[in-house]
Structures are given as C-alpha cells and as structure tokens.
Biopython code that builds the backbone (N, CA, C, O; Angstrom):
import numpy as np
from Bio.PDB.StructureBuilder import StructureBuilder

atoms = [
    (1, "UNK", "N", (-32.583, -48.104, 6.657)),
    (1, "UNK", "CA", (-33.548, -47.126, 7.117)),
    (1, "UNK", "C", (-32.973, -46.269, 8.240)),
    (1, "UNK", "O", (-33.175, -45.067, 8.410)),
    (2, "UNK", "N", (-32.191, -47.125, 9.012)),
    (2, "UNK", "CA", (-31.819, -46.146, 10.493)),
    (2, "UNK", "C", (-30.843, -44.829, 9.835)),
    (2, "UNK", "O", (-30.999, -43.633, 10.084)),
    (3, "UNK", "N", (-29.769, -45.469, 8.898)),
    (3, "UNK", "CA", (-29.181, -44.272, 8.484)),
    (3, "UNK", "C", (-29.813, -42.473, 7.930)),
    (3, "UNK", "O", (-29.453, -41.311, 8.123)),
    (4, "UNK", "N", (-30.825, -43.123, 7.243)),
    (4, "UNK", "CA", (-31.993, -42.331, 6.630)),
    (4, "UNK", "C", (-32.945, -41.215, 8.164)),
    (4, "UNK", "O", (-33.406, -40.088, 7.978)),
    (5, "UNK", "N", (-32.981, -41.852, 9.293)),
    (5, "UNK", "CA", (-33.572, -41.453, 10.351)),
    (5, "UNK", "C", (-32.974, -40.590, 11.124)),
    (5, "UNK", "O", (-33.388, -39.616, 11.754)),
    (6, "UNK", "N", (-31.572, -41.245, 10.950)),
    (6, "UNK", "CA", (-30.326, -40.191, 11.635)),
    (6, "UNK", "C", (-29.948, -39.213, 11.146)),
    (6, "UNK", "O", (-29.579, -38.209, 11.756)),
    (7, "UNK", "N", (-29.991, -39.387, 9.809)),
    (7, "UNK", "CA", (-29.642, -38.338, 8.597)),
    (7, "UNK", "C", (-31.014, -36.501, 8.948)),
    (7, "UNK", "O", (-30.979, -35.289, 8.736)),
    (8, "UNK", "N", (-31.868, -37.433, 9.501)),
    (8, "UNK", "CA", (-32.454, -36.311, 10.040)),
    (8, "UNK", "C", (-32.380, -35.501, 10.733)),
    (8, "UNK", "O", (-32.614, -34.299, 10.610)),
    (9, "UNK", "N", (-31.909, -36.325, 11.864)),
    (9, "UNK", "CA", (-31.823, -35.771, 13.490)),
    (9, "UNK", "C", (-32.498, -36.538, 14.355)),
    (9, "UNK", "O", (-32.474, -36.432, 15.582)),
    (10, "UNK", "N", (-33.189, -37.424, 13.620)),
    (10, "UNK", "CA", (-33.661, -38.298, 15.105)),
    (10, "UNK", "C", (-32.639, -39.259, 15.619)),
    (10, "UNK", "O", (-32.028, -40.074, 14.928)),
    (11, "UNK", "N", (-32.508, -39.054, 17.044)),
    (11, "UNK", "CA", (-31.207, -39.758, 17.934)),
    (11, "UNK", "C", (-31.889, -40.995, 18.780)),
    (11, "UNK", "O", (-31.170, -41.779, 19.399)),
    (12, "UNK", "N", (-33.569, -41.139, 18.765)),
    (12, "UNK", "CA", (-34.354, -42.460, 19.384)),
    (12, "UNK", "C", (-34.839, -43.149, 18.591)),
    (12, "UNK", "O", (-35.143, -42.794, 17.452)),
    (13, "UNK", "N", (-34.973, -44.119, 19.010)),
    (13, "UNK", "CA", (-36.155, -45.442, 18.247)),
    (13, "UNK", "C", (-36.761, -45.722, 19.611)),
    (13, "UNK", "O", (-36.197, -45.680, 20.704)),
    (14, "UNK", "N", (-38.480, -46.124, 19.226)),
    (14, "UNK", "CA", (-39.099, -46.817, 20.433)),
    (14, "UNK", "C", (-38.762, -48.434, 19.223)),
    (14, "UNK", "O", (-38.791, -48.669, 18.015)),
    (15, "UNK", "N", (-38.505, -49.082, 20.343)),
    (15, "UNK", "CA", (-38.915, -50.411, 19.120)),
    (15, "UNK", "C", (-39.723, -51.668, 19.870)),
    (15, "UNK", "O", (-39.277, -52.202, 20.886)),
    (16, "UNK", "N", (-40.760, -51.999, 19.339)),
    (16, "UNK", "CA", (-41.236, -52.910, 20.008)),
    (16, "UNK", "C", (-40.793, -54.320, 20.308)),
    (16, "UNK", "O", (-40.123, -55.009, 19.539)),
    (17, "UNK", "N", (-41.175, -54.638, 21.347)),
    (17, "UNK", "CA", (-40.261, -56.252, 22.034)),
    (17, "UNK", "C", (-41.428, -57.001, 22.439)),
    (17, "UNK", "O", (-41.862, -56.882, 23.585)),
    (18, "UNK", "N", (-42.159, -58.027, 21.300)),
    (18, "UNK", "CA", (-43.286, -58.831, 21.531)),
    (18, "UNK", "C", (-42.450, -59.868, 22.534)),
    (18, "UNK", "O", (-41.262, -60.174, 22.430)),
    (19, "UNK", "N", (-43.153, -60.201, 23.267)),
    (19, "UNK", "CA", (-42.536, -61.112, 24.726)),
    (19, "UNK", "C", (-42.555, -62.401, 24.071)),
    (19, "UNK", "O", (-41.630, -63.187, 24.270)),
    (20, "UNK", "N", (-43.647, -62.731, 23.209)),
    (20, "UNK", "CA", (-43.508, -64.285, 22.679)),
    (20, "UNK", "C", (-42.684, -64.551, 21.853)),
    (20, "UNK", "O", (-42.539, -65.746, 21.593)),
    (21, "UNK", "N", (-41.924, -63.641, 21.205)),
    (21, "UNK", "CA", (-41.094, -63.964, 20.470)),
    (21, "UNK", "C", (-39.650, -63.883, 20.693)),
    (21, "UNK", "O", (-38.815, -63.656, 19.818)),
    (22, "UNK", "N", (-39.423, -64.089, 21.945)),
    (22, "UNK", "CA", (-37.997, -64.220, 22.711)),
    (22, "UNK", "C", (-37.935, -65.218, 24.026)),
    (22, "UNK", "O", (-36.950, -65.673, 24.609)),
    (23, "UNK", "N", (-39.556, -65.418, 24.318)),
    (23, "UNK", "CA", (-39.081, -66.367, 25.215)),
    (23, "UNK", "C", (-39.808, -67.986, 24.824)),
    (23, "UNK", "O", (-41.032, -68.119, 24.838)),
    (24, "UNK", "N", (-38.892, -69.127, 24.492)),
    (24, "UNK", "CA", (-40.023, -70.224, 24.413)),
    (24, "UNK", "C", (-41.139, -70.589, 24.570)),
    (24, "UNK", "O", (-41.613, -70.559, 25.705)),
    (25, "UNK", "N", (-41.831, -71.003, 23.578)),
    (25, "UNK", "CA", (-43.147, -72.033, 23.544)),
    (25, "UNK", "C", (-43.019, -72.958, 25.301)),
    (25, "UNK", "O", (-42.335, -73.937, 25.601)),
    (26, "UNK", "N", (-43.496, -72.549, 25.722)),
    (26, "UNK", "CA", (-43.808, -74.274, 27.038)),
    (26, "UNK", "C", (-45.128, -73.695, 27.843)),
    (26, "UNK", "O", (-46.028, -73.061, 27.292)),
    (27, "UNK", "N", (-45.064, -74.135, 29.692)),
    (27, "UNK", "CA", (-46.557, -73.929, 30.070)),
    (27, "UNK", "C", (-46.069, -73.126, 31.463)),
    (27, "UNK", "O", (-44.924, -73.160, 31.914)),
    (28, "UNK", "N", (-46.983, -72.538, 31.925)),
    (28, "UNK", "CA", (-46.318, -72.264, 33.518)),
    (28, "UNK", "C", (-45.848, -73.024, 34.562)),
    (28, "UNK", "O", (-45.154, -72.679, 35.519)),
    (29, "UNK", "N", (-46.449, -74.440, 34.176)),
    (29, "UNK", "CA", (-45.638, -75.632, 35.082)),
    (29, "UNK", "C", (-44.422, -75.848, 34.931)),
    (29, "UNK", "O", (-43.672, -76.205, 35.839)),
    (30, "UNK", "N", (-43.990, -75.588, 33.378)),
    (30, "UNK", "CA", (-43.124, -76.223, 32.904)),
    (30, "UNK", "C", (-41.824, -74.812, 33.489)),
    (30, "UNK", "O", (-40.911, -74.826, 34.314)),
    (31, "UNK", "N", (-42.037, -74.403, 33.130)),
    (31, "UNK", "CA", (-41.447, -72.882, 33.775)),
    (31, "UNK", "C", (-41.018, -72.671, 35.002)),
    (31, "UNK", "O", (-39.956, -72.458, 35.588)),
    (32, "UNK", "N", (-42.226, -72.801, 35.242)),
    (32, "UNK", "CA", (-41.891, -72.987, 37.337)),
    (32, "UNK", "C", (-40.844, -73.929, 37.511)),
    (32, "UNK", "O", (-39.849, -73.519, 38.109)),
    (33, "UNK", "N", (-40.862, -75.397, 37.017)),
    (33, "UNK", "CA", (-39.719, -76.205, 37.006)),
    (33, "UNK", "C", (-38.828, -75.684, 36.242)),
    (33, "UNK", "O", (-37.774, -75.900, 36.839)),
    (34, "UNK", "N", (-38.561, -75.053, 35.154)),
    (34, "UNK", "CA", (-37.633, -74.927, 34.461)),
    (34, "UNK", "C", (-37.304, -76.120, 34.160)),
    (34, "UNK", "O", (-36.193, -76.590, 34.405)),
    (35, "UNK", "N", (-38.223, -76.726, 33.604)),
    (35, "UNK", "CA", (-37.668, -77.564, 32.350)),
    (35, "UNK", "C", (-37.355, -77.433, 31.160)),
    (35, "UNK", "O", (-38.172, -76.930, 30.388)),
    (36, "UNK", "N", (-35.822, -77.943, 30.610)),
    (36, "UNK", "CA", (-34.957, -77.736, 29.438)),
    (36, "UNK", "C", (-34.572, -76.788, 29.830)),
    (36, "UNK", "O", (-33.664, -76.780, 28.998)),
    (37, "UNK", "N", (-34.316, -75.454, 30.646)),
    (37, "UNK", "CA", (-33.737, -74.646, 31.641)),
    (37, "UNK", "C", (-34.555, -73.197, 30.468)),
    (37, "UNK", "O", (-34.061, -72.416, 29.655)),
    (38, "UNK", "N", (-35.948, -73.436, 30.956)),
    (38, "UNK", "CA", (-36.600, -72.390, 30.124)),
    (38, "UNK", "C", (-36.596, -71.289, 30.801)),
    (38, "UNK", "O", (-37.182, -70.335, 30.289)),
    (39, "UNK", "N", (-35.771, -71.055, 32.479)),
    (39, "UNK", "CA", (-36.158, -69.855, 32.929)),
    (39, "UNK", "C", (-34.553, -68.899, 32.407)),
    (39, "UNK", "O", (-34.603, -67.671, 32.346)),
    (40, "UNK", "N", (-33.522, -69.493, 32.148)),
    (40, "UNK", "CA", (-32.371, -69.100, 31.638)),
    (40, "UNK", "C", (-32.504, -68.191, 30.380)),
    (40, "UNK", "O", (-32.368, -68.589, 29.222)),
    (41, "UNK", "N", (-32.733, -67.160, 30.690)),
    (41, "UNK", "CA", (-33.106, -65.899, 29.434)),
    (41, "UNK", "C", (-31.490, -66.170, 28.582)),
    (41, "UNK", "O", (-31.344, -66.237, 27.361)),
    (42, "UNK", "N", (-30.918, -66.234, 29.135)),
    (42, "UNK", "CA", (-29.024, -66.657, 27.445)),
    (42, "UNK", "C", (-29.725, -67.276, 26.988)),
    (42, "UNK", "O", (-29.945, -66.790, 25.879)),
    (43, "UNK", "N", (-30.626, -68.643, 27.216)),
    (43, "UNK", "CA", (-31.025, -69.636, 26.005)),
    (43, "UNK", "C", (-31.800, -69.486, 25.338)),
    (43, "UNK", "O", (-32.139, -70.337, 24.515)),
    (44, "UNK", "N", (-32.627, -67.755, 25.533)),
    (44, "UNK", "CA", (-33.942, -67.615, 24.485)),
    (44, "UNK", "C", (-33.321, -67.205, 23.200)),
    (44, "UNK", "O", (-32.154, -67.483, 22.923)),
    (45, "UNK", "N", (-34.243, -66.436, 22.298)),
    (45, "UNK", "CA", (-34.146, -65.997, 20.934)),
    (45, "UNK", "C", (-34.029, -64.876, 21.236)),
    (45, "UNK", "O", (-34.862, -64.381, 21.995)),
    (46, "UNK", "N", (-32.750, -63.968, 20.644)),
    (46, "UNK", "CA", (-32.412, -62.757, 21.098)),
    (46, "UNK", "C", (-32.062, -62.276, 19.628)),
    (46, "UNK", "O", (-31.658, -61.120, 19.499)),
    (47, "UNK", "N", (-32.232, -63.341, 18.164)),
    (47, "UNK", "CA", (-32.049, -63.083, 17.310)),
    (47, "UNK", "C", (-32.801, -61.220, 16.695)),
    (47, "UNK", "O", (-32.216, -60.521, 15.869)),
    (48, "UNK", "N", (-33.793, -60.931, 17.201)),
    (48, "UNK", "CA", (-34.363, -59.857, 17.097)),
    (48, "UNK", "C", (-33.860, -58.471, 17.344)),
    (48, "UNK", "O", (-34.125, -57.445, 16.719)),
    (49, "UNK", "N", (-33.171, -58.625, 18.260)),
    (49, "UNK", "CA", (-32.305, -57.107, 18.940)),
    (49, "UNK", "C", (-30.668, -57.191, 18.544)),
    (49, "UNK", "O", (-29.861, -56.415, 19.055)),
    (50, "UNK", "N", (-30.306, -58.150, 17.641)),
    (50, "UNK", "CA", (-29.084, -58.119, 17.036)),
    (50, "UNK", "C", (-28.448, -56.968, 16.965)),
    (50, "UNK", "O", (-27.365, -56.744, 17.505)),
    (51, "UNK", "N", (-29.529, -55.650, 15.841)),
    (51, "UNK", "CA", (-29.023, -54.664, 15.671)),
    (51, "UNK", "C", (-28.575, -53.344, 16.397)),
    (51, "UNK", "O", (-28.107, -52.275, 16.006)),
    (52, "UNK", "N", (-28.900, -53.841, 17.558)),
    (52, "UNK", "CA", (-28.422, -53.139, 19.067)),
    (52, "UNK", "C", (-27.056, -52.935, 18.934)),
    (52, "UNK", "O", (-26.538, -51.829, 19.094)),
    (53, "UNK", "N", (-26.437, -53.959, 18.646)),
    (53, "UNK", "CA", (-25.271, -54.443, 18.363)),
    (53, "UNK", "C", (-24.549, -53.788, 17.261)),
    (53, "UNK", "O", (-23.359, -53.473, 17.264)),
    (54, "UNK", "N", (-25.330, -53.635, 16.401)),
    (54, "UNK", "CA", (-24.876, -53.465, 14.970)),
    (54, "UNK", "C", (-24.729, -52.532, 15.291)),
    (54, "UNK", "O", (-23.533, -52.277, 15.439)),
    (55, "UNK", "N", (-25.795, -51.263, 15.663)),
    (55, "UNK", "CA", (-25.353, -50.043, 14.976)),
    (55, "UNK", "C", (-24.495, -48.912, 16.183)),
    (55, "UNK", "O", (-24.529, -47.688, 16.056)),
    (56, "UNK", "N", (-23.809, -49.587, 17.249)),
    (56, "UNK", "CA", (-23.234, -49.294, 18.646)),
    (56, "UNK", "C", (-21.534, -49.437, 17.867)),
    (56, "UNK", "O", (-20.526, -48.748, 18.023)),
    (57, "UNK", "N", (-21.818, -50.686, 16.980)),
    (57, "UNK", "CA", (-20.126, -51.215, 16.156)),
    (57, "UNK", "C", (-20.139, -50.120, 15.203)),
    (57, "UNK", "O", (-19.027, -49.714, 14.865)),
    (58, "UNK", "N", (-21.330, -49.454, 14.608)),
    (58, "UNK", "CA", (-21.374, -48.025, 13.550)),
    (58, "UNK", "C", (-20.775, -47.175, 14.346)),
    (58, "UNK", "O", (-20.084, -46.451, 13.630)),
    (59, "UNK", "N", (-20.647, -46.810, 15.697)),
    (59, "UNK", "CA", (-20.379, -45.496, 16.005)),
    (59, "UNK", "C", (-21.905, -44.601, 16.168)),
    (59, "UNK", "O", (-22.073, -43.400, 16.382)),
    (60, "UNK", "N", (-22.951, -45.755, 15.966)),
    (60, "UNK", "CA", (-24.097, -44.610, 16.138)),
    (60, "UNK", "C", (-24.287, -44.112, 17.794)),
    (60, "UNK", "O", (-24.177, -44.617, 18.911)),
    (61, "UNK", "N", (-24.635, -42.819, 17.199)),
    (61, "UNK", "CA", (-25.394, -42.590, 18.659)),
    (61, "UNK", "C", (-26.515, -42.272, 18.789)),
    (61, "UNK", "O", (-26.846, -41.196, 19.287)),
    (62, "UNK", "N", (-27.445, -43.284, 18.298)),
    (62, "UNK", "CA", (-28.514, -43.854, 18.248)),
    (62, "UNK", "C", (-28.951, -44.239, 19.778)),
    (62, "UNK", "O", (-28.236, -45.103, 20.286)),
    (63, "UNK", "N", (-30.189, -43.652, 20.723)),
    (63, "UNK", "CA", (-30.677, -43.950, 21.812)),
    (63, "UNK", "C", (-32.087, -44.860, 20.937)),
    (63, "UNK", "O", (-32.844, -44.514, 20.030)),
    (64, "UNK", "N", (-31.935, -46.267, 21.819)),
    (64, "UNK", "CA", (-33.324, -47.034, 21.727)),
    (64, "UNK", "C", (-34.269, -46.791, 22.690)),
    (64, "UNK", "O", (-33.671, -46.442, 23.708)),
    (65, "UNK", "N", (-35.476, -46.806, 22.868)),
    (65, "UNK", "CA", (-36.342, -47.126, 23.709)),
    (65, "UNK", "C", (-36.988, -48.636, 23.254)),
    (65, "UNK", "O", (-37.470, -49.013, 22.186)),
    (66, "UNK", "N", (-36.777, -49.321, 24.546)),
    (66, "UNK", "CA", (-37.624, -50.672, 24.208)),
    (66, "UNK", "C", (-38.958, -50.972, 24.916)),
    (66, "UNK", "O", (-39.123, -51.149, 26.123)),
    (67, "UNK", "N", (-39.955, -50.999, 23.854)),
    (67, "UNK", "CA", (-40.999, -51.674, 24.863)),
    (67, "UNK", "C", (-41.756, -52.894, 24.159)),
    (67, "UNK", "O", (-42.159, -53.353, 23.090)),
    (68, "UNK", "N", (-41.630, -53.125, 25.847)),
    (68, "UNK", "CA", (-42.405, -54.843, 25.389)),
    (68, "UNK", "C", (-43.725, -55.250, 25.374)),
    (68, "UNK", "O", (-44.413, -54.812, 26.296)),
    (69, "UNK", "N", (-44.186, -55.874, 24.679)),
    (69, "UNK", "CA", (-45.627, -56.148, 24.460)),
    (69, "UNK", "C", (-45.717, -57.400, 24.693)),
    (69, "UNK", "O", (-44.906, -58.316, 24.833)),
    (70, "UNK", "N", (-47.239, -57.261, 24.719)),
    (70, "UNK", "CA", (-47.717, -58.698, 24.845)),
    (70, "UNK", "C", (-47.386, -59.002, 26.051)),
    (70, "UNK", "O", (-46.803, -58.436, 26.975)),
    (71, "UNK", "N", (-48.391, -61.090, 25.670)),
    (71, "UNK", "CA", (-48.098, -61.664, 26.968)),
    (71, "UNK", "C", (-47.805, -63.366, 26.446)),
    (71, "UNK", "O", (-48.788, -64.087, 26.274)),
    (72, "UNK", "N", (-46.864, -63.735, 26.294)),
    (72, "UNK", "CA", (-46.825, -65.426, 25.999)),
    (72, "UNK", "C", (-48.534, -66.167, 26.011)),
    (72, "UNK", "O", (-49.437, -66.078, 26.843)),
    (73, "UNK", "N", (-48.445, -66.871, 24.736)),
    (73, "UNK", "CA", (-49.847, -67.401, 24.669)),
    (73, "UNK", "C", (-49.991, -68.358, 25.854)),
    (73, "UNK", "O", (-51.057, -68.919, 26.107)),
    (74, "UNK", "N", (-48.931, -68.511, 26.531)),
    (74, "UNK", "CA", (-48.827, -70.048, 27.142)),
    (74, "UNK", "C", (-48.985, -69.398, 28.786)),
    (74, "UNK", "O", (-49.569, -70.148, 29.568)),
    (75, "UNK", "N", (-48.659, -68.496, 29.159)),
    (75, "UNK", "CA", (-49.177, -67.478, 30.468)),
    (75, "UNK", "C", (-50.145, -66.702, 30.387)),
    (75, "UNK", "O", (-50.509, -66.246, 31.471)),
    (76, "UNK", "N", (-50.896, -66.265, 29.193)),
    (76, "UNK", "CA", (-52.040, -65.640, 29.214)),
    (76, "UNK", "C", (-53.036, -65.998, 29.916)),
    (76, "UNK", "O", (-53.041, -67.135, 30.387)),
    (77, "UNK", "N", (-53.873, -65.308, 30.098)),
    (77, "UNK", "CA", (-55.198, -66.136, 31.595)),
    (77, "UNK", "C", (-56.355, -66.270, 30.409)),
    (77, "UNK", "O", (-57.344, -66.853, 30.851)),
    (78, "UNK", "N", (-56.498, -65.838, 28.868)),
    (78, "UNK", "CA", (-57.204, -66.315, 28.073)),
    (78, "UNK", "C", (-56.426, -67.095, 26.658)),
    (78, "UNK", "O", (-57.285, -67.465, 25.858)),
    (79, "UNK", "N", (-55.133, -67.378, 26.251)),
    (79, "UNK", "CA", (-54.704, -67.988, 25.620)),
    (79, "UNK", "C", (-54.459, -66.922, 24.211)),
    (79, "UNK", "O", (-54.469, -67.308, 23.042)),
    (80, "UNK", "N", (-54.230, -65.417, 24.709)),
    (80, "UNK", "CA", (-54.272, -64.749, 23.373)),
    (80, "UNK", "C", (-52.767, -63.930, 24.240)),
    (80, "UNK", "O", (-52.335, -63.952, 25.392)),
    (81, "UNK", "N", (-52.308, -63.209, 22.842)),
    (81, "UNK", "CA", (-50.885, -62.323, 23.188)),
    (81, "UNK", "C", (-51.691, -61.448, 24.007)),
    (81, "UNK", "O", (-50.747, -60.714, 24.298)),
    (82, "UNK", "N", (-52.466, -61.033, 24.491)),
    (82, "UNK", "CA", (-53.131, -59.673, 24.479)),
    (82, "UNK", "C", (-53.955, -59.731, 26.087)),
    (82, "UNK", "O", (-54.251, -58.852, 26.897)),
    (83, "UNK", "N", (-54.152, -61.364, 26.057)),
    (83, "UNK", "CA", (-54.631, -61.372, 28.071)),
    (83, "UNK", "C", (-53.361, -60.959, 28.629)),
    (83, "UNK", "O", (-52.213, -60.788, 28.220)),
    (84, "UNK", "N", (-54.081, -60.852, 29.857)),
    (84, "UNK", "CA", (-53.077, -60.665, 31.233)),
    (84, "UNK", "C", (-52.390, -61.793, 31.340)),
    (84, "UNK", "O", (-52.896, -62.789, 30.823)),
    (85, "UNK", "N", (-51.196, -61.915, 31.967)),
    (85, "UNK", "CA", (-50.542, -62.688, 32.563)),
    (85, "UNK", "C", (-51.416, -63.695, 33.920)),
    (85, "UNK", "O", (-52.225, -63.246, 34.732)),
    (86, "UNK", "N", (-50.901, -65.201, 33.797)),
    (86, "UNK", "CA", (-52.296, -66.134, 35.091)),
    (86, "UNK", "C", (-50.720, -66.144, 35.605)),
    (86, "UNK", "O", (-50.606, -67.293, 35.179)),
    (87, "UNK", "N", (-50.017, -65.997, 35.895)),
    (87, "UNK", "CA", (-49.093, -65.944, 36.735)),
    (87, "UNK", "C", (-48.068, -64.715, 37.282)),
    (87, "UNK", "O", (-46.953, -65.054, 37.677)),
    (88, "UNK", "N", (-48.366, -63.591, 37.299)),
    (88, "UNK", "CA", (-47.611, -62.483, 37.771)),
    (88, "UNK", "C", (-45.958, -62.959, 38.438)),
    (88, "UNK", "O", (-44.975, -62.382, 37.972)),
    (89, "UNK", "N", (-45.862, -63.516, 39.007)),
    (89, "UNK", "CA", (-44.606, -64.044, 39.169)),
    (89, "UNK", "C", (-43.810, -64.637, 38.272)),
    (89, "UNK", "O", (-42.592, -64.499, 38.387)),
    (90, "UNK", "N", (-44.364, -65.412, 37.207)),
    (90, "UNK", "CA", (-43.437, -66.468, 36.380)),
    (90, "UNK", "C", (-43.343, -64.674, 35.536)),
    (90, "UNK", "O", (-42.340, -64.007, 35.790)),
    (91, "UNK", "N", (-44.553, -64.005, 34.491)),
    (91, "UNK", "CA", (-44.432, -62.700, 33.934)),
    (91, "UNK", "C", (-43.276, -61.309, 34.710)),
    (91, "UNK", "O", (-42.951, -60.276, 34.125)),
    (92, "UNK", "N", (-42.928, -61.648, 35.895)),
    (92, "UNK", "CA", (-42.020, -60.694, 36.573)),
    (92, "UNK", "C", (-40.337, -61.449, 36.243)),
    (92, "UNK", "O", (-39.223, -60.926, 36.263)),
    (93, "UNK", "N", (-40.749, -62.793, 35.967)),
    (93, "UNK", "CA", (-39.427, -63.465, 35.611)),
    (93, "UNK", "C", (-38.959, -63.139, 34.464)),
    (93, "UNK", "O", (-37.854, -62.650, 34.230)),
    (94, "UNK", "N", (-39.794, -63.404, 33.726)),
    (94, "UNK", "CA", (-39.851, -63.271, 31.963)),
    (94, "UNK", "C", (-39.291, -61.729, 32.166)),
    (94, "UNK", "O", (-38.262, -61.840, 31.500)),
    (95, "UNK", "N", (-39.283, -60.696, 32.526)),
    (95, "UNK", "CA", (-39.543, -59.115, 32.012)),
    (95, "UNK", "C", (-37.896, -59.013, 33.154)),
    (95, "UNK", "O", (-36.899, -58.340, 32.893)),
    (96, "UNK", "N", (-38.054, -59.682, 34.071)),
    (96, "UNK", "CA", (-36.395, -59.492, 34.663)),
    (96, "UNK", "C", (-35.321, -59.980, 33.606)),
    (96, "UNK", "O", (-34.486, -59.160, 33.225)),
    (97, "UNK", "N", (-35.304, -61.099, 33.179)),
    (97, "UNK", "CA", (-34.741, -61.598, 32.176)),
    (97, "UNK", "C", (-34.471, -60.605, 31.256)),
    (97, "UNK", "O", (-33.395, -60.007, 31.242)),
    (98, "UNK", "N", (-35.538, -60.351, 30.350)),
    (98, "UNK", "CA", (-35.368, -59.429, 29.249)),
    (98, "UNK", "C", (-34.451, -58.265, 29.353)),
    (98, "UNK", "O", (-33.685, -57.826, 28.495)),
    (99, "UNK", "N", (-34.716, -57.759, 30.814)),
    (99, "UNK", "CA", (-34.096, -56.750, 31.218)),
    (99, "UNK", "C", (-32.463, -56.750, 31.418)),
    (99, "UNK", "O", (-31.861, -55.685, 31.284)),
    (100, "UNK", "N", (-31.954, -57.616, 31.650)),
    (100, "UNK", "CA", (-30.953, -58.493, 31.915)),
    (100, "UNK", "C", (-30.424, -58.203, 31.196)),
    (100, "UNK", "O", (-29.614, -57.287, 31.336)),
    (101, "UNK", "N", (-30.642, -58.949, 29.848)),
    (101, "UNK", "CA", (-30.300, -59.373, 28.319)),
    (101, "UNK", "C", (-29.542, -58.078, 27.835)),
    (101, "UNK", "O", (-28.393, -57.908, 27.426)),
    (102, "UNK", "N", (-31.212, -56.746, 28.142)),
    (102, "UNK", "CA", (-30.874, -55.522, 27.369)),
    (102, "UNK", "C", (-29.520, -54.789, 27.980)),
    (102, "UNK", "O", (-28.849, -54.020, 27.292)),
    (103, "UNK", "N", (-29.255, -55.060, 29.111)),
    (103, "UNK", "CA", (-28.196, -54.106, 30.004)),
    (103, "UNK", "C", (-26.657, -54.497, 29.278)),
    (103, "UNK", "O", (-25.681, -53.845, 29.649)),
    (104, "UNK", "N", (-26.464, -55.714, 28.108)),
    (104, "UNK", "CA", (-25.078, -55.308, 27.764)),
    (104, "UNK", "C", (-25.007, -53.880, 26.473)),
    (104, "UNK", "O", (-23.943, -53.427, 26.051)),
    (105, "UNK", "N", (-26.297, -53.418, 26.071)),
    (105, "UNK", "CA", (-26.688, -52.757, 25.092)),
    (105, "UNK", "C", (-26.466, -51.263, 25.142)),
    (105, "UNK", "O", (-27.074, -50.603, 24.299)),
    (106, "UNK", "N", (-25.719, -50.652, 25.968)),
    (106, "UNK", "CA", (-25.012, -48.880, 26.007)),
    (106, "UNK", "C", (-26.393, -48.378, 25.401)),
    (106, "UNK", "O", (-26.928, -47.398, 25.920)),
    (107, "UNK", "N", (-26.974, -49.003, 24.346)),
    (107, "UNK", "CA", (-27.447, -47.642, 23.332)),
    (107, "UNK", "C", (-29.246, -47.702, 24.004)),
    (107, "UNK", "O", (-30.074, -46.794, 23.924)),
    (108, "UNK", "N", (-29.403, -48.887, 24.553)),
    (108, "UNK", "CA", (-30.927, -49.372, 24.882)),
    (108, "UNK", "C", (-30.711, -48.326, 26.401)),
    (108, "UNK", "O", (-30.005, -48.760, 27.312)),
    (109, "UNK", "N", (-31.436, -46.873, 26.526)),
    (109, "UNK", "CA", (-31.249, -46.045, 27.787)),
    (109, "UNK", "C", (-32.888, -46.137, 28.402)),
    (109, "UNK", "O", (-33.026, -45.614, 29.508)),
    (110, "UNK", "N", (-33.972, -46.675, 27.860)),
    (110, "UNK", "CA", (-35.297, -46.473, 28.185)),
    (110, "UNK", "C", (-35.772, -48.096, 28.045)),
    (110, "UNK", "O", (-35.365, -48.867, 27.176)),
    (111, "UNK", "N", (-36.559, -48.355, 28.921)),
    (111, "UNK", "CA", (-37.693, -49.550, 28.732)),
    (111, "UNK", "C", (-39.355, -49.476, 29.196)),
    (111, "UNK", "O", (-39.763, -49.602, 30.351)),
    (112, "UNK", "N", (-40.087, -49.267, 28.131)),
    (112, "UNK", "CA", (-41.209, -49.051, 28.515)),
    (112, "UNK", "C", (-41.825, -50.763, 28.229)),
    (112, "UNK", "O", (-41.552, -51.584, 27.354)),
    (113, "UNK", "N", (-43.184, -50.825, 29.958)),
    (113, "UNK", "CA", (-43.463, -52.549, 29.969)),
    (113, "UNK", "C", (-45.128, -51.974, 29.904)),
    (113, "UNK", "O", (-46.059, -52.779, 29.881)),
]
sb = StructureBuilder()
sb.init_structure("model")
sb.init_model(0)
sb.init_chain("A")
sb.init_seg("    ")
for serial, (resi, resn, name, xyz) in enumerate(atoms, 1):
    if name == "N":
        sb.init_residue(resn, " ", resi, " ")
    sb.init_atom(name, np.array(xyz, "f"), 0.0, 1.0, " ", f" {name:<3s}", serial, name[0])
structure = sb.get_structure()
C-alpha cells in the first residue's frame, strides 16, 4: 500500500500507536516496582513499528507522524482503553519510553499524544 501512496505524492503517514499494545499487561504497583523490569521500554512489543525500519532500508522518504492512543486497561481510572490515566506519572513513563524507542527512526519527524 505505502508504495501506492507515494506513487502519489503523499510524503506522510499519521499512524496510530495504541499504548496497550506495546507496553505489557501488569498493574501500577507492579510498575512502580518494576517488576520483571516492566518499566524497561527495549523489553516491550515494538513488533508493530517494524516498518519504520523497512521502508528507511527502501530509500523511502516517507515522513511518519505517530500518534498514540489510548490508555493501558491496567492504568485506566475506569478499566477501559479510553479512561484517563489513575497515575499521571507511571502514563508520563510509558509515553517517555515510547518516545525513546521512536528516536532511532530518521523517518518518525512528528508525535502527536
């Protein structure tokens, strides 16, 4: 598809970055301790933004915008992707991390939170 997009002229993607699906299942206790070293963003699932990768090894010059959604069911203050964060601090961890992650990515120039 991206080839097909470029073939146009479009040089961005916004792409969305659901938060639960990069950082582990656990609880805010568990977090705060970093237990199993859950605050270490290298050990999440980064399987999703692979193609960051991919299409930088194309020669594209493809600009991403990333934004992230959501909120971990397990920090939500009602237990849905879609509450607020019950911990603003552990959620400032999570979104530093991410941020982290994205900075070996040349092509990722925007992050909307």
């Amino acid at each position: 598809m991206v080839p097909r997009i470029m073939a146009q002229g479009f040089t961005v993607e916004r792409y969305p970055m659901e938060i639960h699906n990069f950082v582990p299942y656990t609880s805010v206790s568990n977090f705060k301790k970093n237990v199993n070293n859950v605050q270490d963003g290298t050990t999440w699932n980064w399987d999703n933004v692979y193609h960051l990768s991919k299409y930088a090894i194309m020669g594209s010059n493809k600009t991403f915008m990333m934004n992230f959604a959501y909120t971990p069911i397990w920090l939500s203050v009602d237990g849905t992707k879609t509450g607020l964060p019950s911990d603003w601090g552990v959620w400032t961890s999570i979104i530093t991390q991410m941020c982290n992650h994205l900075k070996m990515y040349a092509s990722v120039k925007f992050i909307e939170i």
